[in-house]
Legacy VTK file of the C-alpha trace (Angstrom):
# vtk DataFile Version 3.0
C-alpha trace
ASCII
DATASET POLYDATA
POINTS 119 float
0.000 0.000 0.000
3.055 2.388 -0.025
2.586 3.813 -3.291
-0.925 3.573 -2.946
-0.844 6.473 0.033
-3.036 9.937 -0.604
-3.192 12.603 1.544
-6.307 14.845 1.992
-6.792 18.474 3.327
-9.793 18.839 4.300
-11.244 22.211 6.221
-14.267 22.875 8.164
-16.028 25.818 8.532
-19.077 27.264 9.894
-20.072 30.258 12.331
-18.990 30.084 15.683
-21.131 27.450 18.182
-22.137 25.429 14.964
-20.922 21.943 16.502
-17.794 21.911 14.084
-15.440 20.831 16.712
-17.594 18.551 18.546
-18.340 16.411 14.584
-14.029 16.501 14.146
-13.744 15.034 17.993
-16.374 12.651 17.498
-14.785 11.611 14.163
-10.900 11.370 15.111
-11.418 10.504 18.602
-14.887 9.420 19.655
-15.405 12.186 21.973
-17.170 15.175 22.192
-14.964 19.026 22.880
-15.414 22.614 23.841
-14.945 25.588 21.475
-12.154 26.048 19.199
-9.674 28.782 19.611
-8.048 30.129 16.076
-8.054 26.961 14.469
-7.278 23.007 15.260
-5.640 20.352 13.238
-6.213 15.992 13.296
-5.571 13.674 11.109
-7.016 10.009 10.970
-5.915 7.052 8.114
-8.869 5.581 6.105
-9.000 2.768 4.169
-10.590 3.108 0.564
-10.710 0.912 -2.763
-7.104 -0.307 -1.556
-5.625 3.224 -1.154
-4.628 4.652 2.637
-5.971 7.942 2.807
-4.406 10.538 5.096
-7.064 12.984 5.962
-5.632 16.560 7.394
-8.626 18.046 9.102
-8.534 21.664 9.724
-11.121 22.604 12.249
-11.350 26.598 11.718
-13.223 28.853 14.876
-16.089 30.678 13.860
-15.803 33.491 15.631
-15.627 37.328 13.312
-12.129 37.982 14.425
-11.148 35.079 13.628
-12.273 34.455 9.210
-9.277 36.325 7.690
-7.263 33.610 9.572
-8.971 31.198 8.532
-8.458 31.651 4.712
-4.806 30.923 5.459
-5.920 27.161 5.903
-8.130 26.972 2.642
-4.940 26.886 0.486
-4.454 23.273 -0.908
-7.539 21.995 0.796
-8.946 19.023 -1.827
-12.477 19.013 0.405
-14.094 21.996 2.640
-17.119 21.179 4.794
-19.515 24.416 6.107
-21.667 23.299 9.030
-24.460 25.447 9.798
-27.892 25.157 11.573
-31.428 25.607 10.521
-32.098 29.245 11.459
-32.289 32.076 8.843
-29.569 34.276 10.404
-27.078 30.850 9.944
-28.425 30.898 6.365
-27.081 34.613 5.807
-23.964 33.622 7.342
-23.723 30.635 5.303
-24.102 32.706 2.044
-21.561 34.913 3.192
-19.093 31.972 3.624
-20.341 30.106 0.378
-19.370 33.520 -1.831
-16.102 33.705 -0.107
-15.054 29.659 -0.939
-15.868 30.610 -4.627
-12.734 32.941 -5.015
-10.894 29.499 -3.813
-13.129 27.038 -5.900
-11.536 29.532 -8.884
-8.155 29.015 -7.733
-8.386 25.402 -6.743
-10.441 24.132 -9.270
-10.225 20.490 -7.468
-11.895 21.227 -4.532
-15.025 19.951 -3.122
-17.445 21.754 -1.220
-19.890 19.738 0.925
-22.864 20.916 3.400
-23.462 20.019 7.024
-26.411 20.841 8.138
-27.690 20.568 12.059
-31.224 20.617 13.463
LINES 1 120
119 0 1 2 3 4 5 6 7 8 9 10 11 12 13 14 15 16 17 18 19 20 21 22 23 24 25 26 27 28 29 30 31 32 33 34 35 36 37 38 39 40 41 42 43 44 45 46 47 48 49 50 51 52 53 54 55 56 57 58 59 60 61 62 63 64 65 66 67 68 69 70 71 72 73 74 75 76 77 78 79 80 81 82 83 84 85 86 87 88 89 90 91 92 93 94 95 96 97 98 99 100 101 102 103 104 105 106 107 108 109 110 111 112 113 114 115 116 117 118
């Protein structure tokens, strides 16, 4: 399987209290975690159609002061994941972050954007 090794950024975003921390803890580690200061990095091996994936996950805060930051971690991310609840004023904020990943789609043209959406 040595030659058969990938590694995957992948970078989760969201506004601030969305859960994203609490879905990478449960994913990596089984467990559940408090807030995220700045941003947060795990990584877990996956097995897939006889390839070990390396997934780098990026778990960005949410938190205003903290977005300009967070498009430091974007670059050469293959997958980003915005998590966001049901309420219009997370909607809003979701647009906002949706217009902002397509300056990146443009410049990373292999990047996948997926939706996580909570109650």
């Amino acid at each position: 399987m040595g030659s058969d090794r990938v590694d995957c950024k992948v970078v989760l975003l969201g506004k601030e209290n969305g859960g994203k921390t609490s879905l990478v803890e449960q994913f990596l580690y089984s467990r559940f975690s408090k807030q995220t200061v700045g941003a947060a990095f795990g990584a877990k091996n996956i097995a897939s159609r006889g390839k070990l994936i390396t997934l780098g996950i990026w778990d960005t805060a949410g938190c205003e002061r903290y977005q300009a930051m967070c498009r430091i971690y974007y670059g050469g991310a293959k997958a980003v994941i915005v998590r966001y609840g049901a309420s219009l004023y997370n909607f809003y904020k979701l647009k906002k972050i949706i217009l902002g990943l397509h300056i990146m789609f443009a410049q990373n043209g292999k990047m996948k954007y997926y939706n996580c959406h909570t109650k």
